[in-house]
C-alpha positions in Angstrom: 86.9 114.3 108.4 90.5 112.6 108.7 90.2 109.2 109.5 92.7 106.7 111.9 94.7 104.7 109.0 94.9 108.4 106.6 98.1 109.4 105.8 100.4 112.2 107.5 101.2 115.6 105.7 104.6 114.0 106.0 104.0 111.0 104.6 102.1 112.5 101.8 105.2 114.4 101.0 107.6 111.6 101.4 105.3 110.1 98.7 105.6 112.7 96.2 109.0 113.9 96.8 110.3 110.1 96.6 108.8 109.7 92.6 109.6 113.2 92.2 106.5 114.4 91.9 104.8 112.7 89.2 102.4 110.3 88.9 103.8 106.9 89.4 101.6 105.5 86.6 104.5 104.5 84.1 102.2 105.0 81.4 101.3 108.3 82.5 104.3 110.1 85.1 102.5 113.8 84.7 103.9 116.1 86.9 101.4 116.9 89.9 102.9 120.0 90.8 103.8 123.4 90.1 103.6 127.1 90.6 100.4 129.5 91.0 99.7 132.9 89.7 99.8 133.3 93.3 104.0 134.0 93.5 104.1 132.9 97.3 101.7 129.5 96.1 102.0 126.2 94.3 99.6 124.1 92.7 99.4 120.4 93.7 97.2 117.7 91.6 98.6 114.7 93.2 96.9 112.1 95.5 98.4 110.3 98.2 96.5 106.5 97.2 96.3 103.4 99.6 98.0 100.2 98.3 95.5 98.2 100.1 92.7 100.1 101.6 92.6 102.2 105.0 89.1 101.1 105.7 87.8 98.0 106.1 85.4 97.3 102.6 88.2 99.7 100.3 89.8 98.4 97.0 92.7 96.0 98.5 91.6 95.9 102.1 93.9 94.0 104.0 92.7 92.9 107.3 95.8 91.3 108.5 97.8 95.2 108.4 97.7 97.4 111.5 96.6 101.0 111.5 100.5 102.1 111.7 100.8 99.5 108.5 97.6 101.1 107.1 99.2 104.9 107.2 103.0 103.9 107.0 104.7 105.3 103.7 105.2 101.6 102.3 101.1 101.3 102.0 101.2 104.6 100.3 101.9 105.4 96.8 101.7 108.9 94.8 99.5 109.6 91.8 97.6 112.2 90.0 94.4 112.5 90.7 93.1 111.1 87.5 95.0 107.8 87.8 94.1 107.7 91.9 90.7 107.4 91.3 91.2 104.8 88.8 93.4 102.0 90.7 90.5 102.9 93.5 88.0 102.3 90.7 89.2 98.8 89.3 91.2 96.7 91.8 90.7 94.0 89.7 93.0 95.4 86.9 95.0 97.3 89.4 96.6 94.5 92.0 98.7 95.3 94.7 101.8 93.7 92.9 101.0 96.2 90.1 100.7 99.3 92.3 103.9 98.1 94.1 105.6 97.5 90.6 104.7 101.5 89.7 106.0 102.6 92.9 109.3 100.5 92.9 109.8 101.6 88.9 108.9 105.9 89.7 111.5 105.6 92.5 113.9 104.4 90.0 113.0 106.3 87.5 113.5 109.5 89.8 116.2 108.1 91.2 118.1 107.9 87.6 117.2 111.5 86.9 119.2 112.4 89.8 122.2 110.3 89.0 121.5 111.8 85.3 125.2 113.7 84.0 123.7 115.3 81.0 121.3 118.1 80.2 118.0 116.5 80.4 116.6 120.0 78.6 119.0 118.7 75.2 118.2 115.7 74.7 115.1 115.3 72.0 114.2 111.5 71.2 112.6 110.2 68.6 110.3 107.1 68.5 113.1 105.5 66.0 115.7 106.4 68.7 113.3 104.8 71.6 112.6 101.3 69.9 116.7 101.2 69.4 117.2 102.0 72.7 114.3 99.3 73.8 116.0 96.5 71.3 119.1 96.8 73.5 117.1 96.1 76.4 116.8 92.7 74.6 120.4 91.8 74.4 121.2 89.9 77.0 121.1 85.8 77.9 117.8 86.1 79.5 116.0 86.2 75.9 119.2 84.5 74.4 119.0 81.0 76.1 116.4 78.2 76.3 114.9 78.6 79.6 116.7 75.1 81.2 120.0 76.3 79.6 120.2 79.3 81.6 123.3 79.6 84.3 121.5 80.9 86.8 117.3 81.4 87.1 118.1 84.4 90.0 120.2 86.3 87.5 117.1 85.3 84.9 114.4 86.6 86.9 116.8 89.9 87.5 117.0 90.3 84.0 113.8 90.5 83.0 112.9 92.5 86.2 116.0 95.6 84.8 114.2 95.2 81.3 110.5 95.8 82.2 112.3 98.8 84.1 114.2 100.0 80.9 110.7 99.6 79.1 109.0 101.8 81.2 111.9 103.9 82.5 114.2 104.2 80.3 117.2 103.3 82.4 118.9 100.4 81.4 121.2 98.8 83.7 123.9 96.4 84.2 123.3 93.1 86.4 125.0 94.5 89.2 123.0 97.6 88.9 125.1 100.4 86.6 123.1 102.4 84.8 124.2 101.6 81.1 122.2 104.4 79.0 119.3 107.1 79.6 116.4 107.6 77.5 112.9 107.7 78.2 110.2 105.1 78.9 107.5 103.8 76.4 104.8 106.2 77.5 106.7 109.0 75.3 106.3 106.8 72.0 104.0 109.0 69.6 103.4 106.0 67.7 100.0 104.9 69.1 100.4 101.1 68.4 103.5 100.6 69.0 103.2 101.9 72.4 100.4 99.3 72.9 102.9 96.9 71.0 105.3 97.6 74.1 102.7 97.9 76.3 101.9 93.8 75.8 105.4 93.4 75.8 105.9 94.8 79.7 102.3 92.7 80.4 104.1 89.4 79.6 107.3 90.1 81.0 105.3 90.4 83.7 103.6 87.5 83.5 107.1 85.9 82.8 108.0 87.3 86.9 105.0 85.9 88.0 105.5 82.3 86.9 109.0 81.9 88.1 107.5 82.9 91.3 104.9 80.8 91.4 107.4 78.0 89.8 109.7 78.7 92.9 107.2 78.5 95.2 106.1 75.3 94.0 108.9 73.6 93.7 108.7 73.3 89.9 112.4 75.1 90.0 114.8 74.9 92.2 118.2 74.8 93.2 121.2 78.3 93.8 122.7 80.4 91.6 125.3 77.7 90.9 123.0 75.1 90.0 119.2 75.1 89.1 116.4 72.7 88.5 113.5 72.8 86.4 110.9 69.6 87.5 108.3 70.5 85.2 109.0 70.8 81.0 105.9 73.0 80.5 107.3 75.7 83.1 110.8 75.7 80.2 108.6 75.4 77.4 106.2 77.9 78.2 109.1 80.8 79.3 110.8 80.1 75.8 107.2 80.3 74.0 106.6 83.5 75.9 109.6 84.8 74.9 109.8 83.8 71.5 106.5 86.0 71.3 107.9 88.8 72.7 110.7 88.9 70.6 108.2 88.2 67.5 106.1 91.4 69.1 108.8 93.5 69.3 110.7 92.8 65.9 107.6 93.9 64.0 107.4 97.0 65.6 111.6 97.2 65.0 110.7 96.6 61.2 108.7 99.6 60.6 111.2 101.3 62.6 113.9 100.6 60.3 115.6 98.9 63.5 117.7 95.6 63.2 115.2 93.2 65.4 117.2 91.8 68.8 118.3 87.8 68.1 116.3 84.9 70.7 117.3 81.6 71.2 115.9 80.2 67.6 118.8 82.7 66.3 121.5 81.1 67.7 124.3 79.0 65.6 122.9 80.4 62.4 
C-alpha cells in the first residue's frame, strides 16, 4: 500500500538516473540495472531509500520536514537493495551526513563519467596504479602546512572535501573544480587491507570536515579567506596529528606498493 511521504515513479528515476544507476554506496557502486531474457524488459535491483524516514518511528525520522520534504528527490537517495536495507538497518553507523556524503560523491562520480574523453572499456588499473594515483591526491598545501599556517581554512576544508572524493571516486580535481585525472575509487583495490587502509583514511578525513565545522560553528576558527583565526591550539594541534596519521597510514600502504610515500608538514625544509 503506497503511503503519503513514498516516493514518485519519477522521482525514483531521477534517483537512479542521477548516480547512473548504481548503488551510491562508494564502497560498493554495483550497477542495479540491466537487461532481461525478456528482449522488450529490464531488470532493476535498485531501491529508492529515505534520508531521514517517511514515517514517523523510521531510521532518521525528521519531524521538522513536510510530506513534500519527506517525498522530494533531495530526501531520496538510490541504492541496491542490499546496501538499502542496511543504512535502514543501522542508522547509527549510517548518519544522514553520511548518506548525503554518498549521494553528493555518486553524482560526481557519474557526473565525471560523462565528462570522461577516453575509452572507459581500455583502461585496466592496477592496485599499484591506484595507490599512485591516491598519493597524488595528497599533494597539495592542505596536508603540506601546519594547520595555523594555512592561507586560507575555506580553501582547506575544500581540499580535503576534492580528496575524500578522489578516494572514493577517482576524480581528482583542481580547486576551482577541473578535473585533473580519472581513475577509479578505492572500492576497486584487490588488496584487501589496503582497501581498509584507505578506508580509515576517508573515515578521518572525514572526521577532519567535521571538526572544522564544528570549530566554525563554535567560534574556535574564524575569520575570510584573506585572513583566519584559530582561538583554540588543540583544534591546530589535533588537524596536524590527524594528518600526520594519515599520511603515516597511507605511506605504509605506498611502501608495499613500491610507491614514493606523499611529503606532510614534518617533510618540509629537509
Amino acid at each position: 500500500m503506497k503511503r503519503e511521504d513514498d516516493f514518485s515513479l519519477e522521482t525514483k528515476r531521477l534517483l537512479a538516473t542521477r548516480v547512473g544507476a548504481r548503488c551510491s554506496n562508494p564502497n560498493c557502486r554495483r550497477p542495479t540495472s540491466g537487461p532481461s531474457l525478456n528482449p522488450k524488459k529490464s531488470i532493476n535491483v535498485g531501491v529508492a531509500a529515505h534520508i531521514t524516514a517517511a514515517s514517523k518511528g523510521g531510521p532518521r525520522y525528521d519531524a521538522k520536514l513536510t510530506p513534500d520534504e519527506r517525498r522530494s528527490p533531495d530526501n531520496g537517495i538510490w541504492c541496491c537493495q542490499n546496501c538499502g536495507k542496511l543504512v535502514d538497518n543501522d542508522q547509527n553507523r549510517f548518519s544522514v551526513e553520511v548518506l548525503r556524503y554518498w549521494k553528493n560523491s555518486s553524482e560526481m562520480a557519474a557526473l565525471s563519467a560523462l565528462e570522461r574523453t577516453d575509452k572507459p572499456t581500455t583502461l585496466n588499473y592496477c592496485d599499484q596504479d591506484l595507490i599512485r594515483f591516491y598519493a597524488q591526491c595528497f599533494d597539495r598545501p592542505a596536508f603540506q602546512d601546519r594547520f595555523h599556517q594555512e592561507g586560507s581554512t575555506a580553501e582547506f576544508d575544500k581540499a580535503i572535501e576534492d580528496t575524500i572524493t578522489a578516494i572514493n571516486t577517482g576524480c581528482l580535481r583542481s580547486r576551482d573544480g577541473v578535473k585533473l585525472e580519472q581513475a577509479k575509487g578505492k572500492a576497486f583495490l584487490q588488496n584487501a587491507l589496503w582497501r581498509e587502509q584507505m578506508d580509515t583514511i576517508v573515515d578521518l578525513l572525514r572526521a577532519i570536515r567535521s571538526r572544522y565545522a564544528i570549530g566554525k560553528k563554535l567560534g574556535l576558527i574564524s575569520g575570510n579567506d584573506d585572513f583566519y583565526c584559530v582561538r583554540d591550539w588543540h583544534t591546530a594541534e589535533w588537524m596536524d596529528e590527524t594528518r600526520e596519521e594519515i599520511l603515516i597510514i597511507f605511506a605504509e600502504v605506498a611502501v608495499q606498493a613500491g610507491v614514493i610515500p606523499p611529503r606532510g608538514p614534518s617533510d618540509r625544509g629537509r
